[in-house]
C-alpha positions as CSV (number, residue, x, y, z in Angstrom):
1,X,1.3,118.9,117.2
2,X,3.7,118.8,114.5
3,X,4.6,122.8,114.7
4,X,4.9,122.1,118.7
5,X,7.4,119.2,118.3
6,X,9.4,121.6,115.6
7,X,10.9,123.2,118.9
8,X,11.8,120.4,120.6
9,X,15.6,120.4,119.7
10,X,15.6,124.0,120.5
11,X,14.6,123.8,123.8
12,X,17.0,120.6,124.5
13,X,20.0,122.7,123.9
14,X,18.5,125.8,125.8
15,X,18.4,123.0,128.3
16,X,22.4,122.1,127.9
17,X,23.2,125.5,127.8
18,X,21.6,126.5,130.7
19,X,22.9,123.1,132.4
20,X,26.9,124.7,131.3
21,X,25.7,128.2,132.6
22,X,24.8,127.1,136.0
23,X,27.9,125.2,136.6
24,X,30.7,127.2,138.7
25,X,33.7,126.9,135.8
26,X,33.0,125.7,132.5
27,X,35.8,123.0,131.3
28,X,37.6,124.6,128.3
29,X,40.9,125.7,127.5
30,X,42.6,128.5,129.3
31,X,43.2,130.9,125.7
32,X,42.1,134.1,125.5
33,X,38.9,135.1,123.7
34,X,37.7,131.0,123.7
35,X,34.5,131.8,125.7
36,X,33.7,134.2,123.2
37,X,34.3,132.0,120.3
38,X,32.0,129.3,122.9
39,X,29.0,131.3,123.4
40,X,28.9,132.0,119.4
41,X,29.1,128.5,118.3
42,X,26.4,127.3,121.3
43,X,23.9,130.3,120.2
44,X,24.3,130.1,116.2
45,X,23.6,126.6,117.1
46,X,20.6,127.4,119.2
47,X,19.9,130.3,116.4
48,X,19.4,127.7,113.8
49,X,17.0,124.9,115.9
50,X,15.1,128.6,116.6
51,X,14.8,129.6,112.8
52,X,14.2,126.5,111.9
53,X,11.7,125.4,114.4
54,X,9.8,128.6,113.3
55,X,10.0,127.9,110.0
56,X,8.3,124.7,110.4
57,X,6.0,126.1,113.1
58,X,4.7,129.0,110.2
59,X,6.2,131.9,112.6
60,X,7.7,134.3,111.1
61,X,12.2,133.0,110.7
62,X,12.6,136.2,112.8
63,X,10.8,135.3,115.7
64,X,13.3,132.3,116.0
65,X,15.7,134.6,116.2
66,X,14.7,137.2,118.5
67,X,13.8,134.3,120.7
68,X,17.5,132.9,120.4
69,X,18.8,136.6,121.3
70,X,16.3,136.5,124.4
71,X,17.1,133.5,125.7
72,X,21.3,134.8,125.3
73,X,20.1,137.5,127.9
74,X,18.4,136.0,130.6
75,X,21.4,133.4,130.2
76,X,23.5,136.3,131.2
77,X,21.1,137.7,134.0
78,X,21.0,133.7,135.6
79,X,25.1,133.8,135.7
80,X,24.4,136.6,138.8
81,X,22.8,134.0,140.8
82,X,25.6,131.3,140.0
83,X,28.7,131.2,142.4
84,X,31.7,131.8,140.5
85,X,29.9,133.3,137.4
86,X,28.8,137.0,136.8
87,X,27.0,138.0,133.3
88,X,28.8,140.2,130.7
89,X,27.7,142.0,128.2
90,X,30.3,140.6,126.0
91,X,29.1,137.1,126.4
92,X,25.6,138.3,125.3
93,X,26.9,140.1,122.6
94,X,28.7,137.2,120.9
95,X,25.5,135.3,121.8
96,X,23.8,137.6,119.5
97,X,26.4,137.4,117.1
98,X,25.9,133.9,117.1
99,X,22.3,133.9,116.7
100,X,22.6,136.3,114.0
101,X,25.0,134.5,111.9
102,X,22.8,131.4,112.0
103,X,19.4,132.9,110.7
104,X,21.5,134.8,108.1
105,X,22.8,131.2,106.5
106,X,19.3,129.7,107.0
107,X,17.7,132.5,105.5
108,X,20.5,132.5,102.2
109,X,20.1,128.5,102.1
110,X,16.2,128.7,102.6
111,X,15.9,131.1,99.6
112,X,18.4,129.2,97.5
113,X,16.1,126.2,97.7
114,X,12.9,128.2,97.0
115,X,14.8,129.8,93.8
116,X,15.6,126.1,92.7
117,X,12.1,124.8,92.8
118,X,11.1,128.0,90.9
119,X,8.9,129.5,94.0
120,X,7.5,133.0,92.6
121,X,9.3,135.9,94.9
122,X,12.2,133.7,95.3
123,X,14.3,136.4,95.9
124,X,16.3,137.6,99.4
125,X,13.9,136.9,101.8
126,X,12.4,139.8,104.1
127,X,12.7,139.1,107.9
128,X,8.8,138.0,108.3
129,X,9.8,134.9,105.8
């Protein structure tokens, strides 16, 4: 039950972000390049709830990811069904990105904590970790 309630918080902010995605215009500022820097922060976020829910669900840290990266897609693919919106690959892309740069830090911070309680093969951790 435990492992199952692990992904609870992940699937809360798929929830939001799907919730902003199906909305017509997203409040935000009018600067150029801010939904980019918008869809990295919401997915690293979602990235780490992922990683982390897999991590405490004994999956392999990559499948949180992989999901994370999934989930930026069909993101994309429901923005064709939402008046006003249309997906781009540029979105998905810093989606990624975001994704990405959240298992990297978990993965660093996850095997600096191992190395400090003296765990044998404490090293960089492999992508199945």
């Amino acid at each position: 039950m435990r492992r199952l309630l692990a992904w609870l918080p992940a699937i809360a902010w798929a929830l939001v972000i799907f919730n902003l995605s199906a909305q017509s215009r997203v409040p935000g500022p009018e600067v150029p390049g801010f939904d980019k820097v918008a869809h990295f922060g919401a997915y690293a976020l979602l990235g780490w709830l992922a990683v982390w829910a897999a991590d405490r669900s004994a999956l392999p840290l990559a499948a949180g990811a992989v999901l994370g990266v999934l989930y930026g897609a069909t993101d994309e693919i429901h923005q064709m069904y939402v008046p006003g919106r249309s997906p781009d690959v540029m979105d998905w892309f810093a989606d990624a990105a975001g994704v990405a740069a959240a298992f990297f830090v978990y993965t660093r911070l996850r095997a600096r904590r191992a190395a400090r309680r003296g765990a044998p093969g404490a090293g960089a951790p492999s992508l199945s970790a």
